[in-house]
MIDOSE-1310 file (N, C-alpha, C; in nm, 2 decimals, decimal comma, always signed):
residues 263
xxxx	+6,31/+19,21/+10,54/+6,34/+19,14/+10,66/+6,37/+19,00/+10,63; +6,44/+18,95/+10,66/+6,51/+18,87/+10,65/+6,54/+18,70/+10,76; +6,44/+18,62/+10,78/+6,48/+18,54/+10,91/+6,57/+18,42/+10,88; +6,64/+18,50/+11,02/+6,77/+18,36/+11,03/+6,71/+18,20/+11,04
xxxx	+6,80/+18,17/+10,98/+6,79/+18,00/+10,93/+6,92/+17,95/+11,07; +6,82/+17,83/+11,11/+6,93/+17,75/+11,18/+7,00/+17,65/+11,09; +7,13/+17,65/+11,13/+7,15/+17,53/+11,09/+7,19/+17,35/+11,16; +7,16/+17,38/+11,30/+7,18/+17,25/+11,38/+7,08/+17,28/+11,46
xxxx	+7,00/+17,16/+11,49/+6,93/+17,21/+11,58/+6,99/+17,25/+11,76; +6,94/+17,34/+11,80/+7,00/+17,34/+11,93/+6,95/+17,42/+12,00; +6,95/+17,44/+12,15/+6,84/+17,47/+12,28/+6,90/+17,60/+12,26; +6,82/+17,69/+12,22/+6,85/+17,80/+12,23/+6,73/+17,90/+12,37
xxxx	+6,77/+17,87/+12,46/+6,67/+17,93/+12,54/+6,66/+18,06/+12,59; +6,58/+18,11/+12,65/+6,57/+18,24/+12,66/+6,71/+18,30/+12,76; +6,74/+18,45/+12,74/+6,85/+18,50/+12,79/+6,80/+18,45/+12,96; +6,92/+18,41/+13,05/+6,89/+18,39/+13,16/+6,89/+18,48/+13,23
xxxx	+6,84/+18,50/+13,38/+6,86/+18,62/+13,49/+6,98/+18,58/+13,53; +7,07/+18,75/+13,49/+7,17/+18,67/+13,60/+7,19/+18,73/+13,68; +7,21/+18,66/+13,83/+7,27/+18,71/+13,91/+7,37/+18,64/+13,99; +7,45/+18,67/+13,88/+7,62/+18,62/+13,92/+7,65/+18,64/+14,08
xxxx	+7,62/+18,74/+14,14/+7,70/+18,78/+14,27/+7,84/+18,83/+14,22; +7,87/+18,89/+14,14/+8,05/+18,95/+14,13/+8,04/+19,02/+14,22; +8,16/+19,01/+14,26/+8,22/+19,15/+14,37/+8,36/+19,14/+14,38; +8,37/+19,27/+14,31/+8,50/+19,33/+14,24/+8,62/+19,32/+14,36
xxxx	+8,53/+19,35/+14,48/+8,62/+19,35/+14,61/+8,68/+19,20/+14,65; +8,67/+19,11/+14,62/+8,71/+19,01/+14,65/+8,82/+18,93/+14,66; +8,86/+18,88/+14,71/+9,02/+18,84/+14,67/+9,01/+18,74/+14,54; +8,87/+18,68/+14,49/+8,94/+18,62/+14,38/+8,89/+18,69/+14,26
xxxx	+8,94/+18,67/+14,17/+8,97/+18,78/+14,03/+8,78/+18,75/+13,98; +8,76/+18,85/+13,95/+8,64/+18,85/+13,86/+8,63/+18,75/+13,77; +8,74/+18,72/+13,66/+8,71/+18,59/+13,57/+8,68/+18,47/+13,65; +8,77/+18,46/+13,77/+8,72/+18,35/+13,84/+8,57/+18,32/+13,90
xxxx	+8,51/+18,43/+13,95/+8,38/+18,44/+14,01/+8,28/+18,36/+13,87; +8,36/+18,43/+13,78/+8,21/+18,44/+13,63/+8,29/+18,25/+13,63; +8,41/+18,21/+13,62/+8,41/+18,09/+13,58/+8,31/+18,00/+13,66; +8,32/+18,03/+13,78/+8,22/+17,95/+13,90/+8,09/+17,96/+13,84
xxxx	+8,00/+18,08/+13,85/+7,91/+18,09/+13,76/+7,85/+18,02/+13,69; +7,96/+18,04/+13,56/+7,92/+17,96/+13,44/+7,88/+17,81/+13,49; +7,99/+17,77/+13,55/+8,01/+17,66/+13,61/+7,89/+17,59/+13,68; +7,84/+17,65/+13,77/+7,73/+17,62/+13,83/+7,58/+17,61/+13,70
xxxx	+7,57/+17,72/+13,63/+7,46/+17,69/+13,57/+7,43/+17,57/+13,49; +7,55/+17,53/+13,48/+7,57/+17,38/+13,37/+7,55/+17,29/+13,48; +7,61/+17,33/+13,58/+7,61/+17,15/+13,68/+7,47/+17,14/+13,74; +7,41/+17,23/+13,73/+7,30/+17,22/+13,80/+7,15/+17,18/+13,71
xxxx	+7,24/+17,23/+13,55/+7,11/+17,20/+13,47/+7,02/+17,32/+13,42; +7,08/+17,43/+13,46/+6,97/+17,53/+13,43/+7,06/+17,59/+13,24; +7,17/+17,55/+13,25/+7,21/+17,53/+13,10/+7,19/+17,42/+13,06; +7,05/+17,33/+13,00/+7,13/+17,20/+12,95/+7,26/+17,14/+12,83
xxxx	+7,27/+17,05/+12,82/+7,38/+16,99/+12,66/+7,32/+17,09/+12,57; +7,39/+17,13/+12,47/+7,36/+17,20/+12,35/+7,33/+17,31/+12,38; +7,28/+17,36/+12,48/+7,27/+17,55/+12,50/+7,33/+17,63/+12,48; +7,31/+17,73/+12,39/+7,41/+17,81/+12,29/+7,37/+17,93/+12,40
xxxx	+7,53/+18,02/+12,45/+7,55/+18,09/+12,53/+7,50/+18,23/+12,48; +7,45/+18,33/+12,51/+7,45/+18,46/+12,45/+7,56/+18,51/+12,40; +7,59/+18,58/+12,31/+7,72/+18,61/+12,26/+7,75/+18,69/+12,33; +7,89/+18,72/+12,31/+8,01/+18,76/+12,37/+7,97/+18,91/+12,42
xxxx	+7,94/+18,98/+12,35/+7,89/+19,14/+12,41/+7,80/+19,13/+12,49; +7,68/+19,05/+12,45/+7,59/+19,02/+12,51/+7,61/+19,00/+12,64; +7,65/+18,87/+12,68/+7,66/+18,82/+12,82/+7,76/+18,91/+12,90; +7,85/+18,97/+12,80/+7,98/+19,05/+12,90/+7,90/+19,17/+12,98
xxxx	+7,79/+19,25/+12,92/+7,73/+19,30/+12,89/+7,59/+19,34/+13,03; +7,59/+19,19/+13,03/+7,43/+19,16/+13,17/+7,53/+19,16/+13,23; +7,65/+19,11/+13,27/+7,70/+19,08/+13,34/+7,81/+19,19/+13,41; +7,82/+19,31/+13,32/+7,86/+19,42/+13,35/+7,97/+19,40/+13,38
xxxx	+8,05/+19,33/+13,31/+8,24/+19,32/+13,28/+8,27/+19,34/+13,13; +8,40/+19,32/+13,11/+8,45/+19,33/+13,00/+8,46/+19,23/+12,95; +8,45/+19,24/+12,78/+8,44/+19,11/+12,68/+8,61/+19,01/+12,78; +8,73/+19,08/+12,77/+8,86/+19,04/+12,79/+8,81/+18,95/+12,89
xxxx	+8,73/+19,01/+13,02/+8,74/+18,91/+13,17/+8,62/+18,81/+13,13; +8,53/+18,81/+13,05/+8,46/+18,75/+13,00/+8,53/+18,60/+12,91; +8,57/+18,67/+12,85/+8,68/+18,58/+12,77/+8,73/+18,48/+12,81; +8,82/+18,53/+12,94/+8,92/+18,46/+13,01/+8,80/+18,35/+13,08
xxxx	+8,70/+18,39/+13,12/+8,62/+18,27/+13,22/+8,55/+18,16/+13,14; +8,50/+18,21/+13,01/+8,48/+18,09/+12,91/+8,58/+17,97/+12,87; +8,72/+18,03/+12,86/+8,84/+17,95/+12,84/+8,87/+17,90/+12,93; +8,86/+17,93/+13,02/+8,84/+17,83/+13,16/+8,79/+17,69/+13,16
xxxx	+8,66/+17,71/+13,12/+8,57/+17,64/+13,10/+8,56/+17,56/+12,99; +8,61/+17,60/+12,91/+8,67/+17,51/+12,78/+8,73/+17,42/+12,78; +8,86/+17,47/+12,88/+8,93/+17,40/+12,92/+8,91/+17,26/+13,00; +8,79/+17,31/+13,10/+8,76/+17,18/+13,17/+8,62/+17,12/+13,09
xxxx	+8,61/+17,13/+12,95/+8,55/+17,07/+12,88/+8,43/+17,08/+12,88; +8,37/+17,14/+12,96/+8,23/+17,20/+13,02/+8,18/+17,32/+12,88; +8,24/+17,36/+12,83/+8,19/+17,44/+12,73/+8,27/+17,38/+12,61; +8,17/+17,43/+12,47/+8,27/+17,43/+12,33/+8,24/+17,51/+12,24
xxxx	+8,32/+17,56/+12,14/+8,35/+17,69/+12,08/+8,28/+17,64/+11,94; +8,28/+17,70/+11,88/+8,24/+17,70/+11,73/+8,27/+17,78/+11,62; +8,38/+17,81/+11,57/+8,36/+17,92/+11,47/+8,26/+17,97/+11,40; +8,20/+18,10/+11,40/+8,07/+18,13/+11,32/+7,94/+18,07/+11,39
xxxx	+7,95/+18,00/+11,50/+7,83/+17,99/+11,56/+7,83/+18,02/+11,73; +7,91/+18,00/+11,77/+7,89/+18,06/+11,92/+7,98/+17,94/+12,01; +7,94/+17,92/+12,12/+8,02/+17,87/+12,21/+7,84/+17,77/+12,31; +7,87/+17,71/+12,31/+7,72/+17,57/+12,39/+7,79/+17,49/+12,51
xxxx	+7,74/+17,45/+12,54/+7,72/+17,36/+12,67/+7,75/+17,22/+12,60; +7,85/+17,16/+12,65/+7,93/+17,04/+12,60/+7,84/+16,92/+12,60; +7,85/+16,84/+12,56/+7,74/+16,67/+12,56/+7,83/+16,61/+12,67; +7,79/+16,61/+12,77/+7,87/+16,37/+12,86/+7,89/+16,32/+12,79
xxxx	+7,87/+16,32/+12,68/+7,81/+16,20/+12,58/+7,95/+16,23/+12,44; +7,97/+16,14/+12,37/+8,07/+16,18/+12,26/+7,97/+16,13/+12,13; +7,95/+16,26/+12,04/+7,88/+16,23/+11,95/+7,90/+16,21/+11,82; +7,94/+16,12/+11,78/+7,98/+16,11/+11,59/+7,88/+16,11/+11,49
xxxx	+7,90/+16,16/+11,39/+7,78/+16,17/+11,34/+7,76/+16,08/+11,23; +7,76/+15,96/+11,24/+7,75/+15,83/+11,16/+7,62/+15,83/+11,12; +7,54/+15,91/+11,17/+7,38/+15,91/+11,06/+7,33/+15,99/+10,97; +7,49/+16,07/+10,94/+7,45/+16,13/+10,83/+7,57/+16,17/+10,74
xxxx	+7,71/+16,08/+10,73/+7,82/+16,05/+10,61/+7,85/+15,94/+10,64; +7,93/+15,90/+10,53/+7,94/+15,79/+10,53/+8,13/+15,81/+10,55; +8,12/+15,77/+10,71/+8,23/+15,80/+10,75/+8,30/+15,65/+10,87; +8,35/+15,65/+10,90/+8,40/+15,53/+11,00/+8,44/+15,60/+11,17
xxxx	+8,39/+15,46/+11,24/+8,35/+15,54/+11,38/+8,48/+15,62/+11,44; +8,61/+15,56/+11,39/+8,75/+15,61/+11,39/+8,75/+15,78/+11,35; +8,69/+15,77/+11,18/+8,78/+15,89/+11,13/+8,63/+15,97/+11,22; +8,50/+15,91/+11,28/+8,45/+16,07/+11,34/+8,45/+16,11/+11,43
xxxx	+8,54/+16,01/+11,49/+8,61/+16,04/+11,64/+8,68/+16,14/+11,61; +8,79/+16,12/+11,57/+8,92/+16,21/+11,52/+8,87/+16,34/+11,45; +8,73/+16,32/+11,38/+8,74/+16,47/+11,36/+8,69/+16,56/+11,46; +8,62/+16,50/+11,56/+8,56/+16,54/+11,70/+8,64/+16,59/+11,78
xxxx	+8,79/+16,49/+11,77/+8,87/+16,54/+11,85/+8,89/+16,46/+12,01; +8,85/+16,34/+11,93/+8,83/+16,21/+12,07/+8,92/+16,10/+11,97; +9,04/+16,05/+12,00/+9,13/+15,95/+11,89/+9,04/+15,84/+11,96; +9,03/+15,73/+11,90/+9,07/+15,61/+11,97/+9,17/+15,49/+11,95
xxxx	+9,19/+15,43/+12,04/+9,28/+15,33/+12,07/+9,20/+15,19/+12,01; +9,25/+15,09/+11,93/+9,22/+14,97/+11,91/+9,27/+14,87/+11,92; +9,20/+14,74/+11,94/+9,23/+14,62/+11,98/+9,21/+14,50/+11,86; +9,30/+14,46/+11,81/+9,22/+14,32/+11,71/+9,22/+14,20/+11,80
xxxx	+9,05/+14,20/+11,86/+9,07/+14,05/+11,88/+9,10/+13,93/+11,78; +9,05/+13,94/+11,63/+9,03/+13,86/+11,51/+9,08/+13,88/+11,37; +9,15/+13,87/+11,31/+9,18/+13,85/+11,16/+9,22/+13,76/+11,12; +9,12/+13,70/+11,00/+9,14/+13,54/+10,99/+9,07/+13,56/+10,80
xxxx	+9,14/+13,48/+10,73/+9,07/+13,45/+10,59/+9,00/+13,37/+10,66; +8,86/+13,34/+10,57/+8,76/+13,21/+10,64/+8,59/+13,26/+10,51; +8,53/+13,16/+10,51/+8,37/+13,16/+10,45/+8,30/+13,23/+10,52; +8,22/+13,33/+10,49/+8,10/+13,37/+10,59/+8,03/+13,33/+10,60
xxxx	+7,93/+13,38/+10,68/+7,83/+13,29/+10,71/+7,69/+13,29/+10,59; +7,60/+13,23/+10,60/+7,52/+13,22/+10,47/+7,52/+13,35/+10,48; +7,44/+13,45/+10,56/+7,37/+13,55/+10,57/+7,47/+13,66/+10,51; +7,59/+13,67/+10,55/+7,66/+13,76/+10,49/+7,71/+13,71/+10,34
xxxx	+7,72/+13,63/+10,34/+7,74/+13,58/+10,15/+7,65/+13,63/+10,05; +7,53/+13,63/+10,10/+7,38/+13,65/+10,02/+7,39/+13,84/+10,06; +7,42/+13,92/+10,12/+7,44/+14,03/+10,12/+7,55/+14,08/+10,04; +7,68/+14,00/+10,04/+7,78/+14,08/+9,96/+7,80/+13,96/+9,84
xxxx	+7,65/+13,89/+9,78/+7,61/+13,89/+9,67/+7,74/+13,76/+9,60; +7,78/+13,66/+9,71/+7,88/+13,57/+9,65/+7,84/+13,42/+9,69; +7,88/+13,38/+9,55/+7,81/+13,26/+9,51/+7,93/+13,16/+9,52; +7,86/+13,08/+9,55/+7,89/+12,92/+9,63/+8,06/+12,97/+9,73
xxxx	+8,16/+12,90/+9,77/+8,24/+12,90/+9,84/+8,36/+12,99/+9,80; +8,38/+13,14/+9,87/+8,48/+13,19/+9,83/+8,49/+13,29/+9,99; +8,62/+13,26/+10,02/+8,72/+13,31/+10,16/+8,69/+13,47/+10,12; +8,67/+13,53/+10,25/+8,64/+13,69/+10,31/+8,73/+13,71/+10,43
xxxx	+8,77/+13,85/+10,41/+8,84/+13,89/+10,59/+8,75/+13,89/+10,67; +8,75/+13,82/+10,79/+8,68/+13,84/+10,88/+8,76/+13,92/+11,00; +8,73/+14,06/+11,02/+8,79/+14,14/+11,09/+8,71/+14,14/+11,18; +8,79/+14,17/+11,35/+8,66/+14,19/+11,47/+8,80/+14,24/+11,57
xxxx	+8,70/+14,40/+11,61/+8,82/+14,47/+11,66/+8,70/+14,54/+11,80; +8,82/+14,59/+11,90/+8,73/+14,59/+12,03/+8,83/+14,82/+12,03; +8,71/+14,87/+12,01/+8,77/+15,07/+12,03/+8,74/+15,10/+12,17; +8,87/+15,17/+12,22/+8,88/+15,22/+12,32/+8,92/+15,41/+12,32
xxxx	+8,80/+15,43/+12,40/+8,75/+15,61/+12,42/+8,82/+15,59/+12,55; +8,94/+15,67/+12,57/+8,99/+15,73/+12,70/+9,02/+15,60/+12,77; +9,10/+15,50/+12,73/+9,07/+15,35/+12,79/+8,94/+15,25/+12,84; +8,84/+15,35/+12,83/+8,77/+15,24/+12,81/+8,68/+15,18/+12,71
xxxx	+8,63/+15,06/+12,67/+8,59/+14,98/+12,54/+8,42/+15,05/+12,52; +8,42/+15,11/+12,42/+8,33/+15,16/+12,39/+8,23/+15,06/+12,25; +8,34/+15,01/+12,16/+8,27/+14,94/+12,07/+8,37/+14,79/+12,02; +8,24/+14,72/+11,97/+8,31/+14,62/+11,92/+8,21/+14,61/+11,75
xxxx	+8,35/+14,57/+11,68/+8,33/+14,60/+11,56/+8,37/+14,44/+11,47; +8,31/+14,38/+11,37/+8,29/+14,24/+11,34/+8,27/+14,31/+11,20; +8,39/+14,23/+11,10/+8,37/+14,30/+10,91/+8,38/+14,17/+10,87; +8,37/+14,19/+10,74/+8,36/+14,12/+10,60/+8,37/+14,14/+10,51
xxxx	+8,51/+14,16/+10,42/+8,52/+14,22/+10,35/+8,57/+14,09/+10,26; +8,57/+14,12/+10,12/+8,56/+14,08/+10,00/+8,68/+14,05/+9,95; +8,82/+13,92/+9,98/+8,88/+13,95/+9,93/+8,93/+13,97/+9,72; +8,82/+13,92/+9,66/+8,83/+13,92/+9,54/+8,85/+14,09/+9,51
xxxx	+8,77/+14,19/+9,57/+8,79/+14,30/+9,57/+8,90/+14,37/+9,59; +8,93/+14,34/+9,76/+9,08/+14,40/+9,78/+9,21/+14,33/+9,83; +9,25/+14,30/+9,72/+9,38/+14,22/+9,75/+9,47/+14,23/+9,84; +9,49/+14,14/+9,94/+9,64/+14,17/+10,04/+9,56/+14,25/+10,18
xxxx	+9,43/+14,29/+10,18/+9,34/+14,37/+10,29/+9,39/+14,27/+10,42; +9,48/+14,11/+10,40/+9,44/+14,07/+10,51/+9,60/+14,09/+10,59; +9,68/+14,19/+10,53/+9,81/+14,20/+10,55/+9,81/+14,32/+10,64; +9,68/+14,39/+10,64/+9,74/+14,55/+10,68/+9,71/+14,52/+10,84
xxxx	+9,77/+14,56/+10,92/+9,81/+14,57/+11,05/+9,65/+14,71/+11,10; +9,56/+14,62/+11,12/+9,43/+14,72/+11,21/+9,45/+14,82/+11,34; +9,57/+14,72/+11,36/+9,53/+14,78/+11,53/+9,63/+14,97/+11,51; +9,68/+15,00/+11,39/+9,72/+15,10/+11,33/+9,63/+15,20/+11,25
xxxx	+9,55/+15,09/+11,16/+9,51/+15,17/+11,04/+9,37/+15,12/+11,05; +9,27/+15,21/+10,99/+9,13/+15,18/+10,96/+9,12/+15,13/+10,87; +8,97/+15,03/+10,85/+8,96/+14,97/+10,77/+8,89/+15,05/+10,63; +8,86/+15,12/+10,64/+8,81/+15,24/+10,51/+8,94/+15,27/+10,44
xxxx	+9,09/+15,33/+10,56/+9,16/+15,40/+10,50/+9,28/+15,26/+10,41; +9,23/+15,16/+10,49/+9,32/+15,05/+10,43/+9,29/+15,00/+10,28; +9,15/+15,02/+10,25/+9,06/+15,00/+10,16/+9,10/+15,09/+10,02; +9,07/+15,20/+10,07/+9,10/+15,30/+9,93/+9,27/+15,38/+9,92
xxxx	+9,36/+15,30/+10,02/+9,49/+15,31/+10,00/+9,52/+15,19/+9,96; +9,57/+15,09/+10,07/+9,65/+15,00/+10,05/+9,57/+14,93/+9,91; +9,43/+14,94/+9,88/+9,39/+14,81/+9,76/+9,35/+14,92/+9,69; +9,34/+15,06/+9,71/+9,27/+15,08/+9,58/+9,18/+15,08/+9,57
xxxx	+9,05/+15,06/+9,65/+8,92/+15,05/+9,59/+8,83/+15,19/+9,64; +8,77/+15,18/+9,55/+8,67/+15,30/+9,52/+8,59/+15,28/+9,61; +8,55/+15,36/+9,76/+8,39/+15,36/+9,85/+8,30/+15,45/+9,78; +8,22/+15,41/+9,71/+8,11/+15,52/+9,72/+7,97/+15,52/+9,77
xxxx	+7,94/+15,40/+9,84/+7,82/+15,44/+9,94/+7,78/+15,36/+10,02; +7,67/+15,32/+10,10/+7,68/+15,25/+10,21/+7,53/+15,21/+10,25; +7,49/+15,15/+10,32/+7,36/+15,12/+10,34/+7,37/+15,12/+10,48; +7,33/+15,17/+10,55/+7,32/+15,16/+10,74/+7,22/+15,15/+10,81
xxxx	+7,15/+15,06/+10,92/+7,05/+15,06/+10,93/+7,09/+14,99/+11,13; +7,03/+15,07/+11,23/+7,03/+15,12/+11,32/+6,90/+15,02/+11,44; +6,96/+14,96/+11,50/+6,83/+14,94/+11,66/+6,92/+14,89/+11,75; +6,80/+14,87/+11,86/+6,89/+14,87/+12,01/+6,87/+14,74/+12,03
xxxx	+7,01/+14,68/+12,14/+6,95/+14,50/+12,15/+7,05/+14,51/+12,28; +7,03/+14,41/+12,35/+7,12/+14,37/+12,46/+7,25/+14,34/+12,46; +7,36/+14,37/+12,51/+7,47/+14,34/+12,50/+7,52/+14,17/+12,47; +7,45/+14,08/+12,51/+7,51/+13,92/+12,51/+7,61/+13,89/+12,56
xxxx	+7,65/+13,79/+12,57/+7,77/+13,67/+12,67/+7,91/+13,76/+12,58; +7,90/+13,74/+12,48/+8,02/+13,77/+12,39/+8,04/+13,94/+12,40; +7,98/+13,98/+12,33/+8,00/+14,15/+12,37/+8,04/+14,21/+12,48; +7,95/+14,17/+12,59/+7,96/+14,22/+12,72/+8,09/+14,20/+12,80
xxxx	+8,17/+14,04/+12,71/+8,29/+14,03/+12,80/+8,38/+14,11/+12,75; +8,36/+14,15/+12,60/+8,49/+14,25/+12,53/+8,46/+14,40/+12,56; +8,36/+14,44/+12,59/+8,33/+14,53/+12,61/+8,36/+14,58/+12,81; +8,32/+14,48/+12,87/+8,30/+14,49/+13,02/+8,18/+14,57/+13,08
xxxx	+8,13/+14,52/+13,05/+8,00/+14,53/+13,05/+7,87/+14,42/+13,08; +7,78/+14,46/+13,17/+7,65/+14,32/+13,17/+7,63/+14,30/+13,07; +7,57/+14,12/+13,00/+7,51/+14,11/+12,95/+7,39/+14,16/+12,88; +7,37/+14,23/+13,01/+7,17/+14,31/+12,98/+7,18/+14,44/+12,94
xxxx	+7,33/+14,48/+12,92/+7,34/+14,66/+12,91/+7,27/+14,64/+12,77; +7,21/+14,79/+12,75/+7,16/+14,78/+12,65/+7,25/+14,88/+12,55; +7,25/+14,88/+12,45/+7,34/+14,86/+12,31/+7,29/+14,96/+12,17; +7,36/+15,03/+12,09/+7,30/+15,07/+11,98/+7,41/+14,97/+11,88
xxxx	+7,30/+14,90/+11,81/+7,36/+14,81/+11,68/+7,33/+14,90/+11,56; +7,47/+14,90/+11,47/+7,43/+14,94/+11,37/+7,52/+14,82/+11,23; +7,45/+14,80/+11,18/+7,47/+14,72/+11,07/+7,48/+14,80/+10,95; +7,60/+14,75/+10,89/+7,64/+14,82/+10,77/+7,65/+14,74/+10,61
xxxx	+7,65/+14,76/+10,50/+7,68/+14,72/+10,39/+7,74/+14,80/+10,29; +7,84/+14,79/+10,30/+7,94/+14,90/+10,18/+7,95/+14,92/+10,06; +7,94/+14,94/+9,97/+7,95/+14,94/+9,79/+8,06/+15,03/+9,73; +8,10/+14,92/+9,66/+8,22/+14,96/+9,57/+8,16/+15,06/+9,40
xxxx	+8,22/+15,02/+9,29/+8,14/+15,10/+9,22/+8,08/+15,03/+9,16; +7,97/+15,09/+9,09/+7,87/+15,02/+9,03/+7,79/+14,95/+9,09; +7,79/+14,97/+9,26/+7,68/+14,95/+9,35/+7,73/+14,81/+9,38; +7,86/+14,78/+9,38/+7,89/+14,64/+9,42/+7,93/+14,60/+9,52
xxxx	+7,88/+14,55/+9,65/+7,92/+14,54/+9,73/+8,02/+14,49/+9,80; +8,08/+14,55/+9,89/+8,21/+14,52/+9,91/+8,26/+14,46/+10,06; +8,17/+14,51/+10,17/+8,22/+14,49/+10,34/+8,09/+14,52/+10,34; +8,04/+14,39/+10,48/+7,95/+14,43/+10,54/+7,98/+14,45/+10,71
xxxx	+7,93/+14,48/+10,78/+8,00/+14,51/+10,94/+7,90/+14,52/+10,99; +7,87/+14,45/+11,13/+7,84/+14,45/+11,26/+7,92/+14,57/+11,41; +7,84/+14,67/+11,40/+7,88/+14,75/+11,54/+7,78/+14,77/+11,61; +7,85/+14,71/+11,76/+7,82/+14,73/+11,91/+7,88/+14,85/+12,01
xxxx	+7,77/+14,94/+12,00/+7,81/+15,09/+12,07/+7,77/+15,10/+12,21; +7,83/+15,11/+12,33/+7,77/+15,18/+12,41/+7,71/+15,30/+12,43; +7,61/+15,29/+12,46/+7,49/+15,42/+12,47/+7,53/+15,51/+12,59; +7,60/+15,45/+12,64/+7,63/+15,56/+12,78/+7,76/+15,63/+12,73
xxxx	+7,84/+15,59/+12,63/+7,96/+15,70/+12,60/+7,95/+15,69/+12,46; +7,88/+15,68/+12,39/+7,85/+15,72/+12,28/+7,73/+15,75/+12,22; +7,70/+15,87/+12,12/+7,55/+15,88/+12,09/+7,53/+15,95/+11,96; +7,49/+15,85/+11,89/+7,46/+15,89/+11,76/+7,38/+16,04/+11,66
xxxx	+7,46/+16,10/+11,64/+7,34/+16,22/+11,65/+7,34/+16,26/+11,43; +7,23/+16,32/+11,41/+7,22/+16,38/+11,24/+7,24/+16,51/+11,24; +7,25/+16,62/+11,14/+7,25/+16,74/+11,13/+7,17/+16,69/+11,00; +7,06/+16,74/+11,00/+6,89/+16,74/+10,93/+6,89/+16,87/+10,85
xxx	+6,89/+16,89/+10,70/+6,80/+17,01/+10,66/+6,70/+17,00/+10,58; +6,63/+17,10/+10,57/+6,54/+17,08/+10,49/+6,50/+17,18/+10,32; +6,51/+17,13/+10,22/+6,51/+17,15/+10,10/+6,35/+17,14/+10,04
């Protein structure tokens, strides 16, 4: 005997009662009824986020229709974003929320939008050669006076400003970084294309703070919203540091999440 291993965690709760009400007699088509259904159990909460659906035979099954009309009402629902599919794992109950998984690769908030399947849109308020500030000099380990990009860019989810993003990157490391046009390209992908340089790891470290005078205006947002900061430090090879960065996330459209295992 053999027990299944999860590999995400997620609400898998007991099979529900259902009592859809179909009635085959009706003028609107059975897939329609099950879409409403489905529909309802999510809006009301008796599916929460992450609730992995019974599979396909299964639910066609309580529900006493065919996989086909079963089919068609999930896609429905797909459609209006309320459900999402999974190869090899099932079909769950969608997040409000857009979740990148920045706490567990070392990935940029860009490319894990895009692998989510959420682009975003960016803004450069800032690029400027200039000295950092003490604090960032003594992190990317540079002694007495030498000019850094100072990049600070404002991401937009669906038009609206979700994050504000503040770098420092090294130009003794990557030559010409202050040429590449952001509001196009990422700063990771400008990094290990346009200069050449090797990422191989990152240091990230995570708490919540108030929005401020400055954030809140780029953002639109109160001052007092509250905020996930994550502070970054990037390494080149041989553990040398290369960009350090400042991000301001809104908590209400964005939410950091890990996929955890254990060895």
């Amino acid at each position: 005997m053999h027990a299944r291993r999860r590999t995400e965690p997620t609400l898998d709760a007991p099979a529900p009662t259902l009592e859809a009400g179909l009635d085959p007699t009706a003028p609107c088509t059975l897939h329609s009824q099950i879409s409403q259904w489905l529909r309802e159990r999510i809006t009301t909460g008796d599916w929460p986020e992450h609730y992995r659906l019974p599979a396909e035979p299964d639910l066609a099954s309580q529900l006493g229709v065919s996989r086909g009309t079963l089919r068609r009402a999930v896609r429905t629902l797909v459609g209006e974003g309320l459900l999402v599919q999974t190869r090899g794992r099932g079909t769950f109950v969608a997040t409000t929320v857009v979740e990148p998984p920045l706490a567990q690769r070392l990935t940029t908030l860009s490319e894990a939008l895009v692998d989510a399947g959420h682009p975003l849109t960016t803004t450069v308020i800032g690029q400027e050669v200039t000295e950092p500030p003490a604090p960032v000099a003594a992190l990317l380990e540079i002694d007495g006076p030498r000019s850094v990009l100072r990049l600070e860019r404002v991401r937009h989810l669906d038009g609206t400003a979700v994050a504000r993003l503040v770098n420092y990157v090294r130009l003794d490391l990557a030559a010409a970084i202050e040429h590449v046009d952001f509001a196009a390209h990422t700063l990771f992908a400008a990094l290990e294309h346009t200069c050449g340089v090797t990422i191989t790891s990152a240091r990230r470290r995570f708490d919540a703070v108030t929005a401020g005078d400055t954030t809140a205006a780029l953002l639109g947002i109160s001052p007092l919203t509250p905020l996930l900061h994550l502070e970054q430090l990037t390494f080149t090879t041989d553990e040398v540091p290369l960009e350090f960065s400042d991000v301001w996330l809104r908590a209400d459209r964005l939410r950091v999440t890990s996929h955890l295992t254990r060895t």
